[in-house]
N, C-alpha and C positions, 0 to 999 in steps of 0.2 A: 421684763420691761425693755423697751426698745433703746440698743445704744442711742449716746447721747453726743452730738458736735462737740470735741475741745479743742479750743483756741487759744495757746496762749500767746501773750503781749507784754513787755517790756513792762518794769513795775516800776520805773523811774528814771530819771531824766530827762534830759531834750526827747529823747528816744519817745518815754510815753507821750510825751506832750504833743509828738508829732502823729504819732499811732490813734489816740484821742481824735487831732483834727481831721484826719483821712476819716473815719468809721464817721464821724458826726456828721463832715461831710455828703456822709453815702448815703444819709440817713435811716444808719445803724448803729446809733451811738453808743458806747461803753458804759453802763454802770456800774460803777466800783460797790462792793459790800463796803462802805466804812474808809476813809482815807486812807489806813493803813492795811488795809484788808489784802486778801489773796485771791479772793473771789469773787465773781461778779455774772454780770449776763448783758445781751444786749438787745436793745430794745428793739422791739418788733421779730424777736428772732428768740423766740423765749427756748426751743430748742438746743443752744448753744451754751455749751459750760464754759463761763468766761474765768480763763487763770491766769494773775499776774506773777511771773517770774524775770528772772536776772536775764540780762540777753545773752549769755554764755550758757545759762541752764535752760535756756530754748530752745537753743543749737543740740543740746546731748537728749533733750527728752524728745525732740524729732526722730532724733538717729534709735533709738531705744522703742517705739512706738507707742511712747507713754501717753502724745498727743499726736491729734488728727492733723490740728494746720499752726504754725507760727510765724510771728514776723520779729526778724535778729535779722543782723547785718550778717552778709554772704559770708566776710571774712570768719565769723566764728561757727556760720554752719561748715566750712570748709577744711578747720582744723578741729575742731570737736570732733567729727564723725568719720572714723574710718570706713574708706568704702561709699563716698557719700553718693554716688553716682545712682548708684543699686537701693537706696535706701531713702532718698528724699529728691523730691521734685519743687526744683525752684519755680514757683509758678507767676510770680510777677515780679518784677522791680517796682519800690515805691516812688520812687524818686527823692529819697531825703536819708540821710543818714550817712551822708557820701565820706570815704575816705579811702587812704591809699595803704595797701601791705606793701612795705619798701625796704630794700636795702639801703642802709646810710653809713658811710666808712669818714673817716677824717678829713676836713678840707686841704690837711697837708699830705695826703698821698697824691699829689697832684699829677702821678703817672697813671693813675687810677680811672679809668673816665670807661670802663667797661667792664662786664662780668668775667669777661675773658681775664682781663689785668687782674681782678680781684683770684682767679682761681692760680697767676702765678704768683700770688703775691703767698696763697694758702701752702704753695707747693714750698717755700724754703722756706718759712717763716720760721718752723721748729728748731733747721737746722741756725737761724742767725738770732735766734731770742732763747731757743732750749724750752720752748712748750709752743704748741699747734696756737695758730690762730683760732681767735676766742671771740665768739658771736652771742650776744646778749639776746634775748627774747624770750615774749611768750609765747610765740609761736612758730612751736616747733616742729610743726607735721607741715605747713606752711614752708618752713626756710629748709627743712631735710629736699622735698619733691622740689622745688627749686634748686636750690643749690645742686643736686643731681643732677636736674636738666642742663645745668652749665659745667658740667664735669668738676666740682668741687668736691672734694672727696675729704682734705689732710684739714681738719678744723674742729672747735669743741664748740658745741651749744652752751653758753652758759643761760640758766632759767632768769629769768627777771617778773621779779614778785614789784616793782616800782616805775619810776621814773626810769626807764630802759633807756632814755636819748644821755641819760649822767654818764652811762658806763663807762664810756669810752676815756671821759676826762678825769673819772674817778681813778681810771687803773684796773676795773673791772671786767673790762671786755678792749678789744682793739674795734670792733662794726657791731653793725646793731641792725635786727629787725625788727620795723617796728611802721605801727599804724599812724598815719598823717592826713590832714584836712587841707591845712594851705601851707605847712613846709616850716611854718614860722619857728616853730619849736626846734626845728633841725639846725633851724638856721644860727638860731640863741645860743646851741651849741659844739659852733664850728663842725657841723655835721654836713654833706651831701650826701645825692642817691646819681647812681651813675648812671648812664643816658638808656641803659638797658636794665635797670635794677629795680623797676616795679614790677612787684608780684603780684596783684591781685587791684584789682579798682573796684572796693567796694559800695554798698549801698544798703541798706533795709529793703528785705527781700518778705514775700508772704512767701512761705513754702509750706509743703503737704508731705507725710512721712510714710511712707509704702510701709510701713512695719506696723504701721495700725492695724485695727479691724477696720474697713471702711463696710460697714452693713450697709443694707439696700434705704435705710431711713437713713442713716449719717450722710450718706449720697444723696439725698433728697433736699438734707440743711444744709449740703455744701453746696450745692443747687441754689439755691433760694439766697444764700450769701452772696457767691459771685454773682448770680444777676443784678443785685445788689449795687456792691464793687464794680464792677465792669463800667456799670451806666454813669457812674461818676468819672470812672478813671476815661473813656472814649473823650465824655464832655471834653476832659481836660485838654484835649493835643486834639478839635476839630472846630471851626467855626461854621454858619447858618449864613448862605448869602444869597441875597436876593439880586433880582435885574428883570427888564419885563424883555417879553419874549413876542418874536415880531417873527408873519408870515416867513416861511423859507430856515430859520434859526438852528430847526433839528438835522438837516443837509451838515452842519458843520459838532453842533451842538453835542453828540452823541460821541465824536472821535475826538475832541477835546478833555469831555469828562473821561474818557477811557485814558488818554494820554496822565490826566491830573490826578487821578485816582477819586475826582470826585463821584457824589453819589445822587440825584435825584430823591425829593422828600414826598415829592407825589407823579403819578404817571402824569408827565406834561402831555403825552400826544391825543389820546383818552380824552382828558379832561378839558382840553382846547381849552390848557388858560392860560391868563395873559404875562403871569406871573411866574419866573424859574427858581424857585428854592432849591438850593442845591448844600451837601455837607461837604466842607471841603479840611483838608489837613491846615491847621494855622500856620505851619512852614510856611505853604504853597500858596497861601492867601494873594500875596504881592503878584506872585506872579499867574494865578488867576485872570485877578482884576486884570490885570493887564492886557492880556488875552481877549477878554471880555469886551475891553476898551477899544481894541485895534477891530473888535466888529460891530464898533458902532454902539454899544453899549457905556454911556456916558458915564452914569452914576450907579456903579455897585454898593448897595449897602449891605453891613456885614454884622453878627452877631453875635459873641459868646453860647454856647449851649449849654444849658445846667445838668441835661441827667442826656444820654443817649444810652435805650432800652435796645436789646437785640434778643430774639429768639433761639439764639444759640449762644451759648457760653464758651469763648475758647479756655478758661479755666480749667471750668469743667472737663472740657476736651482734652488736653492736655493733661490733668489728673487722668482721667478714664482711662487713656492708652497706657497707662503705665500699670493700671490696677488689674488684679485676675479679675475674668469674669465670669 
């Protein structure tokens, strides 16, 4: 029997609930077996074995090639997987899941305001307390590759099974690494992060795991998914703008879209018509119009796009180069 797509997704929280409206979106929505279920599929894509897991055990069964693609946050694909470079392909950001991997030390080291200070702070600490500075977290393949990079060397990990921002007031650690969305939490607890102490900016990522099988049908369903995917995620960050097009237009018309990055939706010269639909970035929108206005072009109307379909997948692409073939 011909292998089969596996996909897994977050089995709860904000996280599923955001995983959920992306796929429905794409119009490839998730069906769960059962509320409390493990398994599912998704519609229109009956090829895919849909599996709800933890988003930490997403992050280890990528690295492991137990599944073909999953969407967790970078930060637990990054500390889960040794080696993760060699072994898994971050292939898109989702845009939602956002948070920070951070250093946070006490608001009263007020000599503290860089990693640098932090590593002389590690270097006598043993000798003026009688035990190494004491760094809370769970992530610890995270704060070791860090902390390296800044030449920190003389310090203990301590694990943190909880509330990691307590440590420090508790007595349990003197700093802490630990993951943050708007600081609030650091801040409840007399906590900063010094102006070079964020580790990681993470997000909900879809990644694909080079230690799969990827067979030439499982390449066909990831095929058929990112085209999918893509055609919603383009819509998201391009708008649809019209303006009518008057003798002489293409003399300038052609060196501004190249400048904009915009794109033409039909051959204007061809088709001698009167109307320029063009795709343009919704950044760039403003300053389109603008453009547009300064040649005589009054009223630009502009539009949302629902699906933008492309004949090539850079997904795919991106997966591919990285796969034997």
């Amino acid at each position: 029997m011909t292998e089969r797509l596996s996909l897994a997704v977050p089995s709860k929280g904000r996280l599923e609930e955001q995983v959920n409206a992306l796929f429905a979106a794409a119009d490839v929505p998730l069906q769960r077996d059962g509320s409390r279920g493990y398994r599912g599929q998704l519609k229109g894509l009956l090829e895919v074995d849909l599996i709800y897991l933890s988003a930490s055990e997403i992050a280890t069964r990528l690295g492991e090639g137990a599944i073909h693609l999953g969407v967790t946050g970078e930060d637990l694909i990054r500390e889960e997987i040794p080696d993760v470079e060699s072994r898994v392909v971050l292939l898109q950001e989702l845009g939602f899941g956002h948070a920070n991997v951070v250093v946070a030390i006490p608001d009263a080291w007020i000599d503290v305001t860089h990693m640098a200070d932090l590593a002389e702070v590690a270097g006598d600490f043993r000798q003026r307390h009688g035990h190494r500075l004491r760094v809370a977290t769970k992530y610890i393949q995270l704060t070791q590759d860090f902390f390296a990079t800044h030449g920190i060397t003389d310090y203990t990990i301590v694990q943190s099974f909880g509330a990691t921002e307590g440590a420090p007031s508790s007595g349990a650690a003197e700093a802490i690494v630990d993951i943050t969305s708007t600081g609030a939490t650091l801040v409840a607890n007399q906590l900063r992060v010094p102006e070079d102490g964020v580790i990681l900016k993470s997000q909900a990522n879809l990644a694909a795991s080079l230690e799969a099988n990827w067979s030439s049908g499982v390449r066909d369903t990831a095929w058929q998914l990112f085209y999918r995917l893509e055609a919603y995620l383009r819509a998201q960050k391009q708008v649809e703008i019209c303006f009518p097009l008057a003798r002489g237009d293409h003399s300038w018309l052609h060196d501004m879209m190249s400048q904009t990055q915009a794109h033409a939706l039909h051959d204007m010269e061809t088709e001698r018509a009167e109307t320029a639909r063009l795709l343009v970035h919704a950044n760039r929108l403003p300053e389109i119009s603008q453009k547009l206005h300064q040649r005589g072009k009054s009223i630009v109307s502009a539009q949302p796009a629902s699906r933008i379909f492309s004949a090539e997948s850079e997904l795919f692409a991106t997966l591919s180069a990285r796969l034997p073939h």
